[in-house]
N, C-alpha and C positions, 0 to 999 in steps of 0.2 A: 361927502366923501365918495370917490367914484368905488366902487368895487372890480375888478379884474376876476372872470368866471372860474381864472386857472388859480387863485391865490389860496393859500394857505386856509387865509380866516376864510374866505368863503365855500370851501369845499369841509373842513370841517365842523361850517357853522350847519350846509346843507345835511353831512352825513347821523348828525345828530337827529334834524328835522326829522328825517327820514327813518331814522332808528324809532324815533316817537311816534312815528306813523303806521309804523308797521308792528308798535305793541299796540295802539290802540285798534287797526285793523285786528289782528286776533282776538281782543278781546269781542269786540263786536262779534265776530263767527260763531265763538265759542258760549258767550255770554247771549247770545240773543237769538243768529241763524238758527245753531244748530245746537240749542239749548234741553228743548223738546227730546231731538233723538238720543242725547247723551243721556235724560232722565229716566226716558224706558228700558234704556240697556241698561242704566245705574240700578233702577227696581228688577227687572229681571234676573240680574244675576242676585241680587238680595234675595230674593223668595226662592231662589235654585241651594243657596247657600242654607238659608231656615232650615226648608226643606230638610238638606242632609242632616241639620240640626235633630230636628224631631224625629227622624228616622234613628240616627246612632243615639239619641235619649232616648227610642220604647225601652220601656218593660223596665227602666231605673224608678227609684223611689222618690224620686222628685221632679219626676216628668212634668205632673200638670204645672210644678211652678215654674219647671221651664218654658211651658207653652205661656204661660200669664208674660214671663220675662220678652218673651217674640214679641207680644202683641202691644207691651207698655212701651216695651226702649224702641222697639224696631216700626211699629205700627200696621204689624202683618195680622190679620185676620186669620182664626183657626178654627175650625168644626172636624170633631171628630164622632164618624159615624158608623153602624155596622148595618145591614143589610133593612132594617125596619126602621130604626133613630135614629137622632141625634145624643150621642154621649155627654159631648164635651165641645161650648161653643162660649167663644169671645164676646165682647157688649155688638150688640148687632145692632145699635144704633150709630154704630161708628160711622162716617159718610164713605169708608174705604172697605165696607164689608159689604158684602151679597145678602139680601134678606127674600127666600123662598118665595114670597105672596108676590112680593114685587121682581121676579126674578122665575118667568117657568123653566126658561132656557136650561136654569142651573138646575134645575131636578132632574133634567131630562140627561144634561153630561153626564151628573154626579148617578143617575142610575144606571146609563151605559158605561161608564169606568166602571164603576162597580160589578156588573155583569160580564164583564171581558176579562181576560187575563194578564192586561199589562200590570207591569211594578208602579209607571208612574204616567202623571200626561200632564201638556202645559194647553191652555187655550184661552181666549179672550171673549170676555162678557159685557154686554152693553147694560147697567143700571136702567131700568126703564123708570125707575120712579127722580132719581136724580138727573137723569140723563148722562151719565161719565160711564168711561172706560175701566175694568177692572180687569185683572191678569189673577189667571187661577192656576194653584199647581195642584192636581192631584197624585196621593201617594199610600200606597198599600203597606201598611202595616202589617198585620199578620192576615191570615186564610179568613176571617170576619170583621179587619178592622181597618176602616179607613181615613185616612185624613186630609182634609182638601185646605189648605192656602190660597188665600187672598188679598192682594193688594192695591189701589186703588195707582191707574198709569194716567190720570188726567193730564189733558195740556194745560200748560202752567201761562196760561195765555193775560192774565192780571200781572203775574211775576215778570215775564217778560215786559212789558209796559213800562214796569216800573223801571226795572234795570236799562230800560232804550232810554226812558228818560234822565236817567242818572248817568248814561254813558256819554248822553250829547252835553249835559253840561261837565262831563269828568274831561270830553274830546277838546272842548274849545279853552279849559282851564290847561291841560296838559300841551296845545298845541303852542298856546301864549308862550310858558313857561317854556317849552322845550327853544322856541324861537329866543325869547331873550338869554335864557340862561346858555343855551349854545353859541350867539351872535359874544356875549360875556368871556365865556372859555376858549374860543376861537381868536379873541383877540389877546386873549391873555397868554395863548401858548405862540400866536403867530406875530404879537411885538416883538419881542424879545432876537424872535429870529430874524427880522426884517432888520431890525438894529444891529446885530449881527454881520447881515450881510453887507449894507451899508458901510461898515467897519472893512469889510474882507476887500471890496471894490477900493477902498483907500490903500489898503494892503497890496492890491494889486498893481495898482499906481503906480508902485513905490514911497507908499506915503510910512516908514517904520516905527512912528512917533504915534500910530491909531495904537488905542485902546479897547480890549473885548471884553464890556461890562455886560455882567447878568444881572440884571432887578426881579429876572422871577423868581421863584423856590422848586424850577424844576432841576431834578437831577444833572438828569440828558442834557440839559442846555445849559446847566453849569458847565459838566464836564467838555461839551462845544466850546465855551467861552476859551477855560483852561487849554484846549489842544490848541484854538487859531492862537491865543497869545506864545502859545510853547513854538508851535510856525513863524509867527511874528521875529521872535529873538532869533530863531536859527536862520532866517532869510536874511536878517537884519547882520545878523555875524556873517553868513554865505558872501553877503554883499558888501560889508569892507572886507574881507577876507579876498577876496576878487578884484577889491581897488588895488588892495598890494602885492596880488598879485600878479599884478597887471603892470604896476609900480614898477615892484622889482625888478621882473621878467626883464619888463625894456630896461631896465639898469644894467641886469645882466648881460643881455642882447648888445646895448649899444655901448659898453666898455669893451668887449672884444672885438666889434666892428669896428670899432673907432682904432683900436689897436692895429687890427691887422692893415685895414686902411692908410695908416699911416708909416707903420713899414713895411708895406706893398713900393708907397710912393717913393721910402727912403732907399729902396734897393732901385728900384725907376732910376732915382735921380741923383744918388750920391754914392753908394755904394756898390753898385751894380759890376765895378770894378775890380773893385777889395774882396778878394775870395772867403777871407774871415769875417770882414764885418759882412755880406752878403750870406754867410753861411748863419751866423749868429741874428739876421732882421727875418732868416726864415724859417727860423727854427720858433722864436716867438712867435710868428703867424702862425705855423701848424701847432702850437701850442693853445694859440687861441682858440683855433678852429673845433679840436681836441674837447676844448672846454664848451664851445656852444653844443658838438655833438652831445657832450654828457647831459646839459643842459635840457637840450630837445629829447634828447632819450627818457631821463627823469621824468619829464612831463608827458610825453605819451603812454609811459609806466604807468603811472599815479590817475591818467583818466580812465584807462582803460581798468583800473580796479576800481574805483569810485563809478565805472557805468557799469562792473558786473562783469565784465568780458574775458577779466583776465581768467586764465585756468591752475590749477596747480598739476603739476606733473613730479609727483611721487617717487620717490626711490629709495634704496637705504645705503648709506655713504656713512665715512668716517668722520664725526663734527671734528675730533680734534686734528687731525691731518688737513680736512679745511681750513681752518684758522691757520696753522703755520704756515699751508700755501701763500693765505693771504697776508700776511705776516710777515712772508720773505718781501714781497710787494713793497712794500713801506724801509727795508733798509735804506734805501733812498733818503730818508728824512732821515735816519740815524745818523746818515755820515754827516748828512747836508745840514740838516738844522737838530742836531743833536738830540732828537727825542729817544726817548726812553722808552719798550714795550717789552712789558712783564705779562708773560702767559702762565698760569697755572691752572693744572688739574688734578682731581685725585686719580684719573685712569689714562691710560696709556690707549686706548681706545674706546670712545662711544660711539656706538650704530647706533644711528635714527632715519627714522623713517621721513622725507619731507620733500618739497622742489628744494633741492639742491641749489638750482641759477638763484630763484628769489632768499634762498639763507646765506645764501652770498651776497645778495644784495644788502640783508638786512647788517652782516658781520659788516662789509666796507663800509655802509652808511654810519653806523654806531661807532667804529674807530676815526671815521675822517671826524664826528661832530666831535669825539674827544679829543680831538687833534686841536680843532682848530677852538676849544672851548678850556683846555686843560691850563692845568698854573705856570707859574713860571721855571717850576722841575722839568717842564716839557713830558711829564711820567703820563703812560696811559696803560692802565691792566686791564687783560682781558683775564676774568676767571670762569671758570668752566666746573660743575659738581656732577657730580652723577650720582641719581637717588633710585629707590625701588621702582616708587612711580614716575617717578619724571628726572627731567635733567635740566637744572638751572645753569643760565650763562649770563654773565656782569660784562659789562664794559664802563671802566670807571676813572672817571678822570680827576684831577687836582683844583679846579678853577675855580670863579667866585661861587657857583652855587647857582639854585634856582629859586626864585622868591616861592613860600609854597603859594599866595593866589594864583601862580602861573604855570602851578605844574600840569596842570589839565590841557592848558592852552597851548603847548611847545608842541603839540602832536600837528596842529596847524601846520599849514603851509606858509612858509615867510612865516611864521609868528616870531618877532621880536619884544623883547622886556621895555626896549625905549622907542618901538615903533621907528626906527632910523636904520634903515640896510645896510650891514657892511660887507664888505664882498668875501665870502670866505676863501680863505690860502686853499680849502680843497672842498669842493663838494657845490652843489647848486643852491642852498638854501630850501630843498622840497623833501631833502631826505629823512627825514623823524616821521613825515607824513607817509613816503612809502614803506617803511617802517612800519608803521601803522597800520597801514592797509593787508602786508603781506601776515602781518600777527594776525589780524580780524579772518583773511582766509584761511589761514592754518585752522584756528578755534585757540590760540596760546593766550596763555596770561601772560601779560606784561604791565609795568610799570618803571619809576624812576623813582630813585631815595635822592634828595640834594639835601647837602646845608650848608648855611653860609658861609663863605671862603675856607670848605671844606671838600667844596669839590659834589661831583654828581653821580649816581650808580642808574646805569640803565641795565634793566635784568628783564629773560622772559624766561618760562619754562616750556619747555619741548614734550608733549607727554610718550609715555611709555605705551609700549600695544597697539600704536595707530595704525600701525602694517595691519595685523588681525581684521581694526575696525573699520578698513576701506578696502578688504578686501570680501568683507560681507554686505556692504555697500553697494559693490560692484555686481555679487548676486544678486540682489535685491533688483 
């Protein structure tokens, strides 16, 4: 199997190596180099520490057995002496103690500390009969009493040895292990992902039929697996949602070009003379035309909030004076095809704060879909409440209803129940989605109640105080 120097497994099978390499260098320094220096500084500050010991124990009633306690647990050497003797001295066959005969050096400190007026002194004595290093603290007791510490600073030059030898077979045991056991965990964390990617490069494809299986137990690469599958479905819905979009569109598209096309030609060629039928072939074309406008409009609307660009532009306007502007709009159907539009509210006027243009968008889109979705009453209510915190408004039609699997789905663009476009008597087929978009920029809650051949309730809430809360925004 080739290995690749930039891959996964091999940089985390490396950083492991390397992590092993660089405990066992330490150990080596500390265990071996520079084992020696840490010992003496280790004894040194212990016979500094004694020291203080025996100093804050004079003159208690259990001094000597704390001197026995130094010398048994600690292995400090003690002589206590005044100007002519020795008082009080440790087994002096201990190999870490100073013995006078063999030692002139030490009679000759121990009588010049004595003779001088310092508290305490530290200095190093060479055992002549052993030949080792010993470290001595001298310390003054009282105005005739003195007490001199000893402790033996040999090189530990056997110890070391031993521990070289135990570190070169701990270095090649540990290097084994760190090589396989990391070469092991390196493959086990970097399958998984390789698998993975493999899967996403399908995904890329357009292959919506891959699968993102995790066979390891790690967290992280579970929750990977679950995100590219959640990607998976939504690219996978983005891209039929796009076929019929695309469907429609041109459905849309090529039923009013085909229209106007054809009474362009019929004023051309047959009626070009006839001032009523010529008035009536051109009135259908600019009727068309009318309708791809809205068309094209809808759709530069709806991308332009789906890429982020669109803005809101804020104001505070009357909602219910709104709605009967738009309201009077639609007598048109009253007369013409008999529909019915019942507006109620409990208030004579709600100020809200919001884009004005886009809640106009959202009121037309929401009565043309009850228009053209309502029963055979032709009835469409629009209600309006006004509460402390917020303001609820329904638009609610009579017709068959929404299946509930598909009430999530209708916010879709083109989303139909039997996947079969029909051309709606008013609107583009994109408006529920700009709808959607224009609620998500506000921050409104919305949804839709239906039941079956009960008819459907689309409601959102408008909240209260928004003015306040963008205009401390605007500081900000």
């Amino acid at each position: 199997m080739k290995l690749n120097s930039k891959s996964l497994t091999v940089k985390i099978w490396l950083f492991l190596a390397l992590f092993s390499i660089l405990i066992i260098t330490f150990l080596w320094f500390f265990q071996v180099i520079f084992i020696n220096t840490y010992y003496e500084w280790y004894k040194t500050n212990e016979i500094n520490v004694m020291a203080k010991l025996v100093k804050n124990s004079y003159g208690s009633d259990n001094f000597e057995k704390i001197l026995d306690e130094i010398y048994y647990k600690r292995g400090v050497c003690i002589e206590l002496n005044d100007s002519s003797s020795i008082l009080y001295s440790t087994d002096n066959m201990n190999r870490g103690c100073l013995v006078e005969k063999y030692n002139p050096s030490l009679v000759y400190y121990k009588d010049k500390f004595m003779e001088s007026n310092e508290e305490d002194i530290t200095y190093k004595i060479v055992n002549e009969q052993l030949k080792s290093e010993t470290l001595v603290y001298g310390l003054k007791l009282d105005n005739n009493l003195y007490a001199f510490l000893n402790t033996s600073i040999d090189p530990i030059d056997s110890t070391i040895l031993i521990l070289k030898n135990q570190l070169i077979i701990v270095t090649i045991i540990v290097l084994i292990l760190s090589f396989v056991i990391g070469f092991y965990i390196s493959k086990k964390i970097s399958n998984p992902i390789t698998s993975l990617n493999r899967s996403a490069k399908r995904l890329a494809s357009g292959d919506y039929d891959v699968k993102f299986e995790n066979e390891s137990d790690i967290e992280e690469i579970d929750e990977l697996a679950n995100t590219l599958n959640s990607a998976r479905d939504a690219l996978s819905k983005n891209d039929e949602l796009r076929r019929e979009l695309m469907a429609n569109v041109s459905h849309d598209l090529k039923t009013p070009l085909t229209m106007i096309k054809a009474y362009a030609e019929m004023v051309k060629d047959i009626t070009y003379k006839d001032k009523d039928k010529r008035e009536e072939n051109l009135n259908v074309i600019i009727e068309e035309v009318d309708r791809l406008n809205l068309l094209v409009g809808d759709i530069l609307d709806l991308s332009k909030m789906q890429s982020n660009i669109a803005t809101l532009n804020k104001e505070e306007f009357d909602l219910v004076e709104l709605i009967n502007t738009i309201l009077n709009r639609y007598k048109i159907y009253t007369i013409t095809e008999n529909y019915i539009f019942n507006f109620t509210t409990n208030k004579k006027q709600i100020m809200i704060y919001a884009d004005k243009k886009k809640m106009e968008q959202v009121i037309y889109n929401l009565i043309n879909n009850a228009i053209n979705y309502t029963g055979a009453d032709n009835t469409v209510t629009i209600k309006v409440t006004d509460y402390k915190k917020n303001t609820k408004v329904e638009i609610i039609d009579t017709g068959k209803g929404i299946k509930k699997e598909e009430l999530d789905k209708i916010w879709d663009k083109y989303y139909k129940s039997d996947k079969t476009h029909k051309r709606n008597m008013i609107g583009t087929g994109i408006g529920l989605s700009i709808v959607k978009n224009i609620f998500v920029l506000h921050d409104y809650e919305y949804g839709v109640i239906s039941k079956k051949d009960k008819g459907s309730n689309f409601y959102f809430y408008i909240k209260k105080d928004i003015k306040k809360e963008a205009t401390k925004k605007d500081v900000k």
